[in-house]
The first five atom37 places (N, CA, C, CB, O) and aatype in JSON, in Angstrom:
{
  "aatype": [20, 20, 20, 20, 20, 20, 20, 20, 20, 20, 20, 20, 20, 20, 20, 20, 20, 20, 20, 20, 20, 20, 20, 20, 20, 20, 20, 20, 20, 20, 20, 20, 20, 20, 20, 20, 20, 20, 20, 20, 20, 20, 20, 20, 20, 20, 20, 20, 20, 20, 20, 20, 20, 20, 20, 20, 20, 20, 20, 20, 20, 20, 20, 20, 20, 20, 20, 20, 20, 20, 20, 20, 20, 20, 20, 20, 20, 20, 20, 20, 20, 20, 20, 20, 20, 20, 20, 20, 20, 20, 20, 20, 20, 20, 20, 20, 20, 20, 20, 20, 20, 20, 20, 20, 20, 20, 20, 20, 20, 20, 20, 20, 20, 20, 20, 20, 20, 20, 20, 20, 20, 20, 20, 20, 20, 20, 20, 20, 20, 20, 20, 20, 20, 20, 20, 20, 20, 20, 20],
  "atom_mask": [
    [1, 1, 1, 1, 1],
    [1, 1, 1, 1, 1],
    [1, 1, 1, 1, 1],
    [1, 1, 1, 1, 1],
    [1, 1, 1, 1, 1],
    [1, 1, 1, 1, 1],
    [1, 1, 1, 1, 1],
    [1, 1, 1, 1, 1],
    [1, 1, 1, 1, 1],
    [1, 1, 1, 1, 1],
    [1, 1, 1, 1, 1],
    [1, 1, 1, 1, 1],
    [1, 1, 1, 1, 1],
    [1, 1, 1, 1, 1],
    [1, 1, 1, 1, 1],
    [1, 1, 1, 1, 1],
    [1, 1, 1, 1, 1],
    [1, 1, 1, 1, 1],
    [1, 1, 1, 1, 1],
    [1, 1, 1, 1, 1],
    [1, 1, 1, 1, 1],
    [1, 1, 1, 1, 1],
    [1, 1, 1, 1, 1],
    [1, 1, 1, 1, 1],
    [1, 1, 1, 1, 1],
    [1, 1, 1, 1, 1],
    [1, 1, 1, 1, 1],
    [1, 1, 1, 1, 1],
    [1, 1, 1, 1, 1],
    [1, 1, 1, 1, 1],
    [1, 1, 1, 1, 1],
    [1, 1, 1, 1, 1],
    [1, 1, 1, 1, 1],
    [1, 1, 1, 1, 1],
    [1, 1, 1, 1, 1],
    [1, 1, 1, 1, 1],
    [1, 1, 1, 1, 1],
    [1, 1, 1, 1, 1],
    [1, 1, 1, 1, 1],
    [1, 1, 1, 1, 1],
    [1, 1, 1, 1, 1],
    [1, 1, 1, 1, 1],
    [1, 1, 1, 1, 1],
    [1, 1, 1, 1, 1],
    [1, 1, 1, 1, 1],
    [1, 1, 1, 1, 1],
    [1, 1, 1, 1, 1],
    [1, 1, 1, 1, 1],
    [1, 1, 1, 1, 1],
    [1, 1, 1, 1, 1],
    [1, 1, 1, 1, 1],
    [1, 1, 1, 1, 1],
    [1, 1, 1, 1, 1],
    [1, 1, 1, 1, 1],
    [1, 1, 1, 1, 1],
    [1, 1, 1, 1, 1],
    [1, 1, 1, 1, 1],
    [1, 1, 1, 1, 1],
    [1, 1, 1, 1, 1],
    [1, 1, 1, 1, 1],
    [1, 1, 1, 1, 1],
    [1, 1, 1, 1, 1],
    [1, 1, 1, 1, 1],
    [1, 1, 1, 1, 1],
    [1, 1, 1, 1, 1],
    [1, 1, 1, 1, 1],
    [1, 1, 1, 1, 1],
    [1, 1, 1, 1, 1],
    [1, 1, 1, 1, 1],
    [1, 1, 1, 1, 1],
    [1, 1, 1, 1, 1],
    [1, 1, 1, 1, 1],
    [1, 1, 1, 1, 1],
    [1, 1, 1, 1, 1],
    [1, 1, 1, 1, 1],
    [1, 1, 1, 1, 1],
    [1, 1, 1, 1, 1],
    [1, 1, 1, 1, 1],
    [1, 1, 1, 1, 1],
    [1, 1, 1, 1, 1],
    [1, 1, 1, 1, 1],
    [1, 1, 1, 1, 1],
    [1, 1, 1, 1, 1],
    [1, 1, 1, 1, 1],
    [1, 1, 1, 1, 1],
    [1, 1, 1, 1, 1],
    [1, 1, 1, 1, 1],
    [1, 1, 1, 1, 1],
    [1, 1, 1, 1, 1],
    [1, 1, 1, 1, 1],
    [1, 1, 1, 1, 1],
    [1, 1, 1, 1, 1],
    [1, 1, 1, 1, 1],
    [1, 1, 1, 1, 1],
    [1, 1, 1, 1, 1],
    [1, 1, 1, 1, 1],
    [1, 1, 1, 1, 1],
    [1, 1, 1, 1, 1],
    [1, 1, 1, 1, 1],
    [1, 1, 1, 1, 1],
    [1, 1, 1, 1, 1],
    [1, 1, 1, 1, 1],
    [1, 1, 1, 1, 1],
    [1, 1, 1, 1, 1],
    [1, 1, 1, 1, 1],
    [1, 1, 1, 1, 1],
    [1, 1, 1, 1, 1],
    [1, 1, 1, 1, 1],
    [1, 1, 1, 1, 1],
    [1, 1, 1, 1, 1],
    [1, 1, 1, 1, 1],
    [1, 1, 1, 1, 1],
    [1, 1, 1, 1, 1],
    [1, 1, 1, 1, 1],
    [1, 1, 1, 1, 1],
    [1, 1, 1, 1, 1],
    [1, 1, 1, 1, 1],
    [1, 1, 1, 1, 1],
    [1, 1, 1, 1, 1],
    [1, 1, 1, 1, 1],
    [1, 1, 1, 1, 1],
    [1, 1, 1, 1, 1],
    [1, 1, 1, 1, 1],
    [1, 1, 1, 1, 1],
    [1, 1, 1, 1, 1],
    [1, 1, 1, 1, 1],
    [1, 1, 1, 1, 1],
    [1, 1, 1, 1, 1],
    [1, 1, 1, 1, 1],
    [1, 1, 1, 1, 1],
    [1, 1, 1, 1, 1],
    [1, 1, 1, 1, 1],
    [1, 1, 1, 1, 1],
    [1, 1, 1, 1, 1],
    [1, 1, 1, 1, 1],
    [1, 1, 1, 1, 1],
    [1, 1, 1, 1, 1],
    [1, 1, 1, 1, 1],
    [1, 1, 1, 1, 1]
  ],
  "atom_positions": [
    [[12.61, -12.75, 14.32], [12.64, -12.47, 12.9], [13.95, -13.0, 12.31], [12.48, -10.96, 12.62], [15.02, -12.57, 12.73]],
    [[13.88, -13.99, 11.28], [14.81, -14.52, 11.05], [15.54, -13.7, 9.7], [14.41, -15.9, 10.98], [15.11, -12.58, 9.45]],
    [[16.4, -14.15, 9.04], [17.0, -13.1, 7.79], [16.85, -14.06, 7.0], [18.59, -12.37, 7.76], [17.32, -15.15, 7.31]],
    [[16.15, -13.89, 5.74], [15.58, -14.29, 4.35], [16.96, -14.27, 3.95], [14.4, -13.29, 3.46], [17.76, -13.47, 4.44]],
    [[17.47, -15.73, 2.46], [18.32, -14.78, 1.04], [18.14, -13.82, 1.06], [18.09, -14.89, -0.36], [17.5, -13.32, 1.99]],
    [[18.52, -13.24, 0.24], [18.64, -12.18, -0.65], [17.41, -12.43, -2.13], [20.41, -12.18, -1.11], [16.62, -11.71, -2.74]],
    [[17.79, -13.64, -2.19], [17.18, -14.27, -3.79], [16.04, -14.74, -3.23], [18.1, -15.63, -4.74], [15.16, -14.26, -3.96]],
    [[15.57, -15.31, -2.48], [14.67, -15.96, -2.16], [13.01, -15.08, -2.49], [15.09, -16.32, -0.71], [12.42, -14.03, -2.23]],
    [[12.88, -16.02, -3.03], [10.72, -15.61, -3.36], [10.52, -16.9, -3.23], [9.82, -14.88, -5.29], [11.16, -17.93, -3.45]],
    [[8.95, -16.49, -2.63], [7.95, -17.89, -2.45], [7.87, -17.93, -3.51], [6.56, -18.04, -1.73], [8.01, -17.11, -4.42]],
    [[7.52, -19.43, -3.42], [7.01, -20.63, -4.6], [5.61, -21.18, -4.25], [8.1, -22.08, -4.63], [5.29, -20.79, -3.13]],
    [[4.79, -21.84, -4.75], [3.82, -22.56, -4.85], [4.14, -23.69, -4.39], [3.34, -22.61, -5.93], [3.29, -24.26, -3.71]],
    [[5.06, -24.16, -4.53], [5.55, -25.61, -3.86], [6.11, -25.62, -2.58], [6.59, -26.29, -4.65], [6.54, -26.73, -2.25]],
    [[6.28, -24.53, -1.58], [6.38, -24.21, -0.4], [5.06, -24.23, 0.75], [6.93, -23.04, -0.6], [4.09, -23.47, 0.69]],
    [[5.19, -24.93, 1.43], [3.87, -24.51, 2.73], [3.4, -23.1, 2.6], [4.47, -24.57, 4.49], [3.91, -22.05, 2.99]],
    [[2.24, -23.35, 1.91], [1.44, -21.34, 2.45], [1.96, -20.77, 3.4], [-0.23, -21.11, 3.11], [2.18, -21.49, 4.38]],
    [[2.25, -19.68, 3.47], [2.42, -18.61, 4.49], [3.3, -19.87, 5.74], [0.51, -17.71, 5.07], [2.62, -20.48, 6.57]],
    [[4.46, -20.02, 5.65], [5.75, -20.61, 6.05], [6.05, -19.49, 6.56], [6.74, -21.24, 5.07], [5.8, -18.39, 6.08]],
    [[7.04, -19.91, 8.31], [7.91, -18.21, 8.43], [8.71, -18.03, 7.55], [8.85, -17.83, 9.66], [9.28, -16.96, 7.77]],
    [[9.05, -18.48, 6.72], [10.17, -17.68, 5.38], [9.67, -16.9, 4.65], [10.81, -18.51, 4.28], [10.17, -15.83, 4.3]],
    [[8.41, -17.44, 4.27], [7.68, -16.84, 3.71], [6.9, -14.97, 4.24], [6.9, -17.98, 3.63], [6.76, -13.88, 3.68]],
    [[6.51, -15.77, 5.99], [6.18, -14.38, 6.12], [7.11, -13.55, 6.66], [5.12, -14.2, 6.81], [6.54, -12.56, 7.13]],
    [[8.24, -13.51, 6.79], [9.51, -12.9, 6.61], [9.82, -11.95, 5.24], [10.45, -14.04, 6.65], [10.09, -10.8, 4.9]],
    [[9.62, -13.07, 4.8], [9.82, -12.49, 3.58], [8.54, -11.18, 3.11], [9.85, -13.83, 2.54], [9.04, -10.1, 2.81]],
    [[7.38, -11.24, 3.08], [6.48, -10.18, 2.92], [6.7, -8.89, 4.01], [5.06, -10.84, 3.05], [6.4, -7.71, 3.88]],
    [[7.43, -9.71, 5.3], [7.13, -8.72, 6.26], [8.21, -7.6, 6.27], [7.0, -9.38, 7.62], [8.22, -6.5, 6.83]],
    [[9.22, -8.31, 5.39], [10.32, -7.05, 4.85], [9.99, -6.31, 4.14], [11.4, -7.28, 4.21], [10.16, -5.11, 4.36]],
    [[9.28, -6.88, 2.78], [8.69, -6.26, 1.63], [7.62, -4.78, 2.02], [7.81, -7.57, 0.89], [7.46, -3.7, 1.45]],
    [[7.02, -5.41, 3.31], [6.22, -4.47, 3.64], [6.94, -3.42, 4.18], [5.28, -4.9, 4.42], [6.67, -2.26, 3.87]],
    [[8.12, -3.79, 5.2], [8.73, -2.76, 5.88], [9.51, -1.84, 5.28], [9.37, -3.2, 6.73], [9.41, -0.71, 5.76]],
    [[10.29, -1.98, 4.33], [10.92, -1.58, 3.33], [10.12, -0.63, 1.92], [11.49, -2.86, 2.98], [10.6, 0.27, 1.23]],
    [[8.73, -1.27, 1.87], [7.6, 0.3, 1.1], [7.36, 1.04, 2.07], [5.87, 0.04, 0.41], [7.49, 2.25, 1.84]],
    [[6.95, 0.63, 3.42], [6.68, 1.87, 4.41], [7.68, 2.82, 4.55], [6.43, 1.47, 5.77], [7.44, 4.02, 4.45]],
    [[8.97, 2.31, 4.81], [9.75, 3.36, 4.93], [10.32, 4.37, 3.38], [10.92, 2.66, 5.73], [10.51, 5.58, 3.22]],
    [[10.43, 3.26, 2.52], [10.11, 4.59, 1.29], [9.11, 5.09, 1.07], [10.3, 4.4, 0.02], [9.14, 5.58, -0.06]],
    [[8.13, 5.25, 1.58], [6.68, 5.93, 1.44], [7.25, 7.09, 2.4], [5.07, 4.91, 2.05], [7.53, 8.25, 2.09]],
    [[7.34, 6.41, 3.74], [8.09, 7.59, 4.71], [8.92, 8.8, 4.71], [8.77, 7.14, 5.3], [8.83, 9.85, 5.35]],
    [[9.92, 8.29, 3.64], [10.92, 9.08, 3.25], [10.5, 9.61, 2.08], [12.14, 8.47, 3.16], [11.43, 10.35, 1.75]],
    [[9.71, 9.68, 1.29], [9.02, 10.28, 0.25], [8.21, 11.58, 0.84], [8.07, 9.21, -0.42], [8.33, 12.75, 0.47]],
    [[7.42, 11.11, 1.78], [6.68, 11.87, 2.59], [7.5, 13.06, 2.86], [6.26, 11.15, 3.79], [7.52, 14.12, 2.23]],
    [[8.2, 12.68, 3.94], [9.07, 13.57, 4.67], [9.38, 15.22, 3.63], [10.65, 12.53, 4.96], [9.09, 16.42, 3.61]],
    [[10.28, 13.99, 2.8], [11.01, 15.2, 1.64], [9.84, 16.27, 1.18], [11.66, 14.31, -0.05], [9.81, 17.5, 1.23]],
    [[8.99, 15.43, 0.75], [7.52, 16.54, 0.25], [7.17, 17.56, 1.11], [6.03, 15.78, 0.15], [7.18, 18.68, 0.6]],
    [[6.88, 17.48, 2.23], [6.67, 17.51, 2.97], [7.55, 19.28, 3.62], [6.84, 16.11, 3.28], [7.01, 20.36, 3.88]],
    [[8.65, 18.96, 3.66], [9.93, 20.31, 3.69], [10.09, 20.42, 2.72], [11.32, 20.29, 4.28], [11.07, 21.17, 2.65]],
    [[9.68, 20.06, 1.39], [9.93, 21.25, 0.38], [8.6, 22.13, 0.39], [10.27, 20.68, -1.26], [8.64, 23.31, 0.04]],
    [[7.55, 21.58, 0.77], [6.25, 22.1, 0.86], [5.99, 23.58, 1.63], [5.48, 21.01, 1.54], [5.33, 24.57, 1.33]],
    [[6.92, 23.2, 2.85], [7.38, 23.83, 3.93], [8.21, 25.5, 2.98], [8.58, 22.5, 4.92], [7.91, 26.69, 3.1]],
    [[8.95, 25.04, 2.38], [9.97, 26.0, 1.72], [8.98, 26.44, 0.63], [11.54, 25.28, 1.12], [8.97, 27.67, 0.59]],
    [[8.43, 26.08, 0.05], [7.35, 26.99, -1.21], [6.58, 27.52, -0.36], [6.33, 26.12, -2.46], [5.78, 28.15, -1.05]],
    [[6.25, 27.69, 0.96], [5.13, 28.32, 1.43], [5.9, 29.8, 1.82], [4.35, 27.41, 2.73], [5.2, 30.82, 1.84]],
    [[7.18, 29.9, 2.1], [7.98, 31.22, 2.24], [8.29, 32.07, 1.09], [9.23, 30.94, 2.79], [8.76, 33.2, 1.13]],
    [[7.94, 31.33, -0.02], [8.32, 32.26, -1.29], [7.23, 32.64, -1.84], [9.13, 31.65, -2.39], [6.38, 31.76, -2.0]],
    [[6.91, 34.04, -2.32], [5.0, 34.11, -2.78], [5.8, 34.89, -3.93], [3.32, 35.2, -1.53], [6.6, 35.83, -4.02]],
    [[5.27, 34.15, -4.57], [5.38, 34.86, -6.35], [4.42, 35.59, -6.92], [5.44, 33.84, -7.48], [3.24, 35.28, -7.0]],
    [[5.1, 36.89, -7.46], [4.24, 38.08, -7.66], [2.99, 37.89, -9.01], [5.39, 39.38, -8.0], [2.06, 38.68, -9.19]],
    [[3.23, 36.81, -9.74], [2.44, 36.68, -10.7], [1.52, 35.63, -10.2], [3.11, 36.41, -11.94], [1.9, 34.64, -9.59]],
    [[0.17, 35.92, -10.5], [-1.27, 35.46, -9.88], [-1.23, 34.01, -10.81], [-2.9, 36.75, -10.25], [-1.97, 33.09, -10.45]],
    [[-0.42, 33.83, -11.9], [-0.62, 32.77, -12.47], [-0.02, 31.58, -12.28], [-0.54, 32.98, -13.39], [-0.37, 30.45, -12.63]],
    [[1.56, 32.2, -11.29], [2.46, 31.14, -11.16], [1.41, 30.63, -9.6], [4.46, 31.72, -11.0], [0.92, 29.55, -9.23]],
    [[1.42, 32.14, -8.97], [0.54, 31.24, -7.86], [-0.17, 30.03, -7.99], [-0.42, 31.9, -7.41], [0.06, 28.93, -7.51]],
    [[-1.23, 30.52, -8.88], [-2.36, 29.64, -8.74], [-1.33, 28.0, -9.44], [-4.05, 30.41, -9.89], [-1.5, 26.89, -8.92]],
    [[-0.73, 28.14, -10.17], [-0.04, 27.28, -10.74], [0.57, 25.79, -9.63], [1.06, 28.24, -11.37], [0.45, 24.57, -9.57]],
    [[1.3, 27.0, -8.85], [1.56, 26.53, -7.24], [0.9, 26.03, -6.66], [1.76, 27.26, -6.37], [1.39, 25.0, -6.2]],
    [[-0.45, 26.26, -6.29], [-1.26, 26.05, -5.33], [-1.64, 24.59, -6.26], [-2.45, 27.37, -4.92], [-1.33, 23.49, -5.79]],
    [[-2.07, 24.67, -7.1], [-2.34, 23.08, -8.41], [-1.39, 22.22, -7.72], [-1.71, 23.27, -10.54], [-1.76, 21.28, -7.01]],
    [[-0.11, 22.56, -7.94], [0.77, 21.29, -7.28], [0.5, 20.68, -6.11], [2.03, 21.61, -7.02], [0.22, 19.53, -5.74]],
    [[0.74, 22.24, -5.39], [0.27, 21.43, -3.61], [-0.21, 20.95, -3.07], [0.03, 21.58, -2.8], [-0.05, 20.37, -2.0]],
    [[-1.58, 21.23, -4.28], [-3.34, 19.9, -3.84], [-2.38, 18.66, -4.45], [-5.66, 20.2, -5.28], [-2.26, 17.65, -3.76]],
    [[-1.92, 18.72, -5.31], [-1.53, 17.89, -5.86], [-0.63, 16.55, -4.9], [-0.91, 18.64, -6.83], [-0.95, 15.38, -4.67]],
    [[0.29, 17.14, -4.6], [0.85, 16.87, -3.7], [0.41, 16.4, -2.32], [1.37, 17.66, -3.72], [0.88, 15.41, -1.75]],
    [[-0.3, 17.0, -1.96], [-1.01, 17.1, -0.48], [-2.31, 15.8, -0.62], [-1.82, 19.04, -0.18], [-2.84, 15.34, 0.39]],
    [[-2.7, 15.31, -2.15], [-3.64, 14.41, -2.3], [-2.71, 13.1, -2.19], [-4.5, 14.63, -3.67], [-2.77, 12.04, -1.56]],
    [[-1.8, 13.68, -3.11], [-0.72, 12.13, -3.24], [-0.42, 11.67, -1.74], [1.11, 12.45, -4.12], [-0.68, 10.49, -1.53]],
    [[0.06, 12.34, -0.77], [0.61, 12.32, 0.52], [-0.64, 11.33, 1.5], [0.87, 14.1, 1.06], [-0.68, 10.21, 2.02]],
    [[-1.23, 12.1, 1.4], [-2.97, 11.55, 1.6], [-2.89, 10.29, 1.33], [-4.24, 12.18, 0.54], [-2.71, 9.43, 2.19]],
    [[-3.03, 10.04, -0.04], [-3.42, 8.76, -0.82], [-2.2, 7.12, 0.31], [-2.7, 9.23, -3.16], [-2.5, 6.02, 0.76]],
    [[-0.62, 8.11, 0.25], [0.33, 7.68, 1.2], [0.19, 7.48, 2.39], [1.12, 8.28, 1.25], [0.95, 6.61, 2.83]],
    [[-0.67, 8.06, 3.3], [-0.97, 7.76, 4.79], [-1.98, 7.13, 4.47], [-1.19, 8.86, 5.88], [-2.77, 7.38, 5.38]],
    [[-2.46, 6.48, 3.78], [-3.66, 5.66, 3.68], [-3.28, 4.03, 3.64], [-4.46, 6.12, 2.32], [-3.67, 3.04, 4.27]],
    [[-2.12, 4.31, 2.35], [-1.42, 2.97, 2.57], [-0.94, 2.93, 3.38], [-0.64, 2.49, 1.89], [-1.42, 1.94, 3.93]],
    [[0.13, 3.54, 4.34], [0.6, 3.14, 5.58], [-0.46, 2.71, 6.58], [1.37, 4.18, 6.11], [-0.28, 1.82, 7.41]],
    [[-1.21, 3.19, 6.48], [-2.42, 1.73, 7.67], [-2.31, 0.56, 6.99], [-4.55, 1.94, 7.81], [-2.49, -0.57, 7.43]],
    [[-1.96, 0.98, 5.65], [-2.66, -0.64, 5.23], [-1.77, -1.38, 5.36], [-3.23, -1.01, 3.78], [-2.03, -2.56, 5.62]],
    [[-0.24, -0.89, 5.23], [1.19, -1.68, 5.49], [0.94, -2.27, 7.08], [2.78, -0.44, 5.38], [1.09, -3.46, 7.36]],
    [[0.48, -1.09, 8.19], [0.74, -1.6, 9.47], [-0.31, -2.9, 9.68], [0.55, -0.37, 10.61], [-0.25, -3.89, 10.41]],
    [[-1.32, -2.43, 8.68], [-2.21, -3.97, 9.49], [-1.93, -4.95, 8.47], [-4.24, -3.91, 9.74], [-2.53, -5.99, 8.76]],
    [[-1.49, -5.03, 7.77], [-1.0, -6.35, 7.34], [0.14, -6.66, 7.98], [-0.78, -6.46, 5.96], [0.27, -7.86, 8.21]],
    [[1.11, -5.87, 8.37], [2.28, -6.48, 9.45], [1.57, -6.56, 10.75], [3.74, -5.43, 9.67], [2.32, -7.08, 11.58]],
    [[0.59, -6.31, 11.17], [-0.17, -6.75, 12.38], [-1.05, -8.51, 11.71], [-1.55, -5.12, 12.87], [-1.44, -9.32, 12.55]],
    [[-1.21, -8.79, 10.36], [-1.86, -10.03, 9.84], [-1.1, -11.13, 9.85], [-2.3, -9.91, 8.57], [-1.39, -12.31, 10.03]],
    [[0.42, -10.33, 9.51], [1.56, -11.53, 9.67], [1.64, -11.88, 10.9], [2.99, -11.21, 9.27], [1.55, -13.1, 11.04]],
    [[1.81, -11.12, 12.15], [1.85, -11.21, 13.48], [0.82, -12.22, 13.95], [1.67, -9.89, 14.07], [1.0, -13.09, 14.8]],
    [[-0.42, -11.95, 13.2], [-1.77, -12.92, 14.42], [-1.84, -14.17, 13.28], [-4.03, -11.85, 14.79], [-2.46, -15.17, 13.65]],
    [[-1.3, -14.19, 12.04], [-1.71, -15.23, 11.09], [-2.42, -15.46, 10.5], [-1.8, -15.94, 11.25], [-2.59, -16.56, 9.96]],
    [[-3.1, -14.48, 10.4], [-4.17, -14.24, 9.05], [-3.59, -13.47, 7.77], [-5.52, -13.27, 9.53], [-4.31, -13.33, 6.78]],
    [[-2.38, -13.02, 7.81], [-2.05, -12.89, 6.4], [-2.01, -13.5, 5.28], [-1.29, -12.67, 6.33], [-1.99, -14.7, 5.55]],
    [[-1.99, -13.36, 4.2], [-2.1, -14.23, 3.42], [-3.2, -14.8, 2.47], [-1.8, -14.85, 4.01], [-3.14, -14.95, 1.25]],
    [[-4.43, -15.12, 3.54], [-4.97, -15.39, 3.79], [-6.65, -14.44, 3.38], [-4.29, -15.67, 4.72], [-7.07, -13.66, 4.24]],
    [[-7.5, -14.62, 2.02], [-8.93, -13.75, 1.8], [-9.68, -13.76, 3.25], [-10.08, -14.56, 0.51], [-10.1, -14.85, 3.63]],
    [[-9.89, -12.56, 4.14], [-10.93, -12.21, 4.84], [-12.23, -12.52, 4.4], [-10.86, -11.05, 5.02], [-13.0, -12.58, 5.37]],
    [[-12.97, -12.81, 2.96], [-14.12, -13.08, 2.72], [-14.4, -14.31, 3.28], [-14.35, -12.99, 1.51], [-15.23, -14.59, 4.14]],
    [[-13.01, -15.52, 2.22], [-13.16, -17.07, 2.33], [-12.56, -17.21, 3.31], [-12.69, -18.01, 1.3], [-13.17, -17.72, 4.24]],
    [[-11.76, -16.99, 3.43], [-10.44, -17.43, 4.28], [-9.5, -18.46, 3.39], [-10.94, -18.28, 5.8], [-8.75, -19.32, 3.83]],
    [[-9.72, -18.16, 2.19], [-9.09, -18.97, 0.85], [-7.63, -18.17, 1.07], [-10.04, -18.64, -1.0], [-7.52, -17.06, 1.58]],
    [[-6.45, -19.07, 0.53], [-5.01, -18.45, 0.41], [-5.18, -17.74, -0.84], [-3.7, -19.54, 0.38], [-5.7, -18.37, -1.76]],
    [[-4.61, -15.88, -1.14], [-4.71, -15.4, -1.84], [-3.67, -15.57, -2.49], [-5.08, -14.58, -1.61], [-2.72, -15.66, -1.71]],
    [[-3.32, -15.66, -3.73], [-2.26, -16.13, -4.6], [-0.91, -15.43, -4.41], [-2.7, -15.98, -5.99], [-0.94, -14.23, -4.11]],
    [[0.19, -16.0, -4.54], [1.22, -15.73, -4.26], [2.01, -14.27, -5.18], [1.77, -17.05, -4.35], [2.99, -13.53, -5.01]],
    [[0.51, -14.5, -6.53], [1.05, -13.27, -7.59], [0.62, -12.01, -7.06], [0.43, -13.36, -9.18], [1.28, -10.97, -7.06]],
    [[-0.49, -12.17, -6.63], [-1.62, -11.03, -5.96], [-0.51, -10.34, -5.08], [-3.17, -11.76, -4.85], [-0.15, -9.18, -5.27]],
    [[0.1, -11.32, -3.92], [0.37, -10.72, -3.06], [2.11, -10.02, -3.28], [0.01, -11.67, -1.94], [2.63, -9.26, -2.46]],
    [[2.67, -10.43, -4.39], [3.58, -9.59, -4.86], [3.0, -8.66, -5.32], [4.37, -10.03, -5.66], [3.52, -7.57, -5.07]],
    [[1.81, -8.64, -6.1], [1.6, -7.08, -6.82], [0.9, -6.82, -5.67], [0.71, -6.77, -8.46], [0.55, -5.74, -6.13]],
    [[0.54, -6.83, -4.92], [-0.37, -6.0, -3.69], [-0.25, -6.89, -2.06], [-2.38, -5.99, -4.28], [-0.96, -7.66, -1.42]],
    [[0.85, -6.36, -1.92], [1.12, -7.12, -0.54], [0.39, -6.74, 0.46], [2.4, -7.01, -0.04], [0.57, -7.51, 1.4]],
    [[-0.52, -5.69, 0.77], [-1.45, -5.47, 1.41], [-2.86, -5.59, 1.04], [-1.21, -4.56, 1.72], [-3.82, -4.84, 1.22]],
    [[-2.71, -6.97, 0.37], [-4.12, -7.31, -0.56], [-4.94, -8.23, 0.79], [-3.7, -8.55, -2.43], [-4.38, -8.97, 1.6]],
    [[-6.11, -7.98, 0.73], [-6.71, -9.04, 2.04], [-8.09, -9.65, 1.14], [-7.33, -7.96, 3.9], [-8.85, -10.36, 1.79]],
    [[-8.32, -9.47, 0.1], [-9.16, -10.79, -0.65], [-8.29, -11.39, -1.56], [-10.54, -10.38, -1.55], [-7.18, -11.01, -1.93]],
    [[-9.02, -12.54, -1.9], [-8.47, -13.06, -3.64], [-8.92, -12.24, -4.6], [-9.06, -14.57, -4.25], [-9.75, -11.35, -4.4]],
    [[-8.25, -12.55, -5.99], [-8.57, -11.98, -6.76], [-10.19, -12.31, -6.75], [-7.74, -12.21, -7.8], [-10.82, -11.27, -6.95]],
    [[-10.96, -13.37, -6.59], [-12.29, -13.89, -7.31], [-13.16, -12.66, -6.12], [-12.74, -16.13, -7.16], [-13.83, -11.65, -6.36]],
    [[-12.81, -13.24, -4.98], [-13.63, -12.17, -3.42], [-13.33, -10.67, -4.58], [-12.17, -12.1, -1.01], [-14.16, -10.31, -5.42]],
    [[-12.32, -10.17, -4.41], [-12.05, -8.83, -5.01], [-12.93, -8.26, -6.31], [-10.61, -8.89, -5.41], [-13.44, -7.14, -6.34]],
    [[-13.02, -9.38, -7.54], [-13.69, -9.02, -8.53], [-15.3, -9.21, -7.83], [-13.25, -9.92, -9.87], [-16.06, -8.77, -8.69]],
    [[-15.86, -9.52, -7.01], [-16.99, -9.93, -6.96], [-17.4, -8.69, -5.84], [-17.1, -11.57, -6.63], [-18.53, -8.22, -5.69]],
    [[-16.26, -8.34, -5.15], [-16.53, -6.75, -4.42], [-16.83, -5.81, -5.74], [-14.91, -6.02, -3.41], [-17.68, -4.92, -5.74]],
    [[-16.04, -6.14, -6.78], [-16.24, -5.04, -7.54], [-17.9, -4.82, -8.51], [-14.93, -5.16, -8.5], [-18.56, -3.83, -8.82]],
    [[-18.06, -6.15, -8.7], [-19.48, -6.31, -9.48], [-20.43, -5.89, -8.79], [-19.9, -7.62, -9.85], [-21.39, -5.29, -9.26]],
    [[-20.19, -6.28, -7.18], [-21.63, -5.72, -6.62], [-21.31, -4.42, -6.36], [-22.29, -6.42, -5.25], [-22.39, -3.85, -6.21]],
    [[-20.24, -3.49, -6.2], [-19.61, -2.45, -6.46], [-20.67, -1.52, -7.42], [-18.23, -2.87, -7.07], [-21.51, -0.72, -7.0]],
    [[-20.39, -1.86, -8.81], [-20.59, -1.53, -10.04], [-22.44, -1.98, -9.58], [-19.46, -2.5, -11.39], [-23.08, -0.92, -9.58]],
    [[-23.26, -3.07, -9.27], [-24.43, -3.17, -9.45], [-25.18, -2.13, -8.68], [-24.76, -4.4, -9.2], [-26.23, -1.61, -9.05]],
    [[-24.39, -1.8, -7.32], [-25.02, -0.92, -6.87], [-25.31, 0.3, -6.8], [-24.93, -1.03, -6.36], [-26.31, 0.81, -6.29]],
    [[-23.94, 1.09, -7.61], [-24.3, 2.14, -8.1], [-24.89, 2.73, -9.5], [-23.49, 2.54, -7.87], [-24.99, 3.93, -9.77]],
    [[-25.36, 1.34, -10.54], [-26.05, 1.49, -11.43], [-27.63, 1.55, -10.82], [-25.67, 0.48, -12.37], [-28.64, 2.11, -11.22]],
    [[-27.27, 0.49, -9.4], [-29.35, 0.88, -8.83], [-29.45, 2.4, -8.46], [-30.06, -0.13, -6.88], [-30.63, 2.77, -8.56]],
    [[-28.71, 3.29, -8.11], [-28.49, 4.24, -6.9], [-29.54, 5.61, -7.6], [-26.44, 4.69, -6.61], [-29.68, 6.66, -6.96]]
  ]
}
């Protein structure tokens, strides 16, 4: 693993998925996992500490308990992306990152800043979504 700039982002005028390139995502990735991690954690022991305090009013309770689904969904929603972080740092590894699983078309370089654990193109993606949408209008 080599060390990226600091400044450095892919370009379009760079070789697709270059090791600089996947260096570069494979930090990006490592670096949300572990703030996802450390997000977790914290939630996690404070969660720990509201469960020792029971408040005598039935309203703050229930109030409480609202958060904690709350919380406990978000956390959820968080170990969900962390698979998705590890197998895309398992995609960089075998070389299919980058790279739509539908086509095997290179997914755009914008996509994969806003969703670095994106595995279609946008077009594969919208066209998951239409037959998405067609099939639960047949259902």
């Amino acid at each position: 693993m080599n060390k990226i700039p600091k400044k450095y982002k892919p370009t379009k005028k760079e070789k697709f998925m270059n090791s600089k390139m996947k260096e570069y995502f494979r930090e990006k990735l490592i670096k949300w996992k572990k703030d996802l991690l450390k997000v977790s954690s914290s939630t996690l022991s404070e969660l720990q500490n509201e469960e020792n305090t029971m408040k005598p009013d039935i309203t703050d309770r229930a109030s409480d308990e609202i958060q904690r689904n709350i919380e406990l969904r978000t956390r959820d929603r968080e170990r969900k992306l962390i698979l998705k972080i590890d197998d895309a740092l398992k995609r960089i590894d075998d070389g299919t990152y980058g790279y739509c699983e539908e086509t095997g078309d290179p997914i755009s370089l914008k996509r994969l800043e806003a969703r670095p654990v994106a595995t279609l193109s946008v077009e594969a993606q919208e066209m998951h979504e239409k037959n998405e949408k067609i099939n639960t209008i047949n259902r």
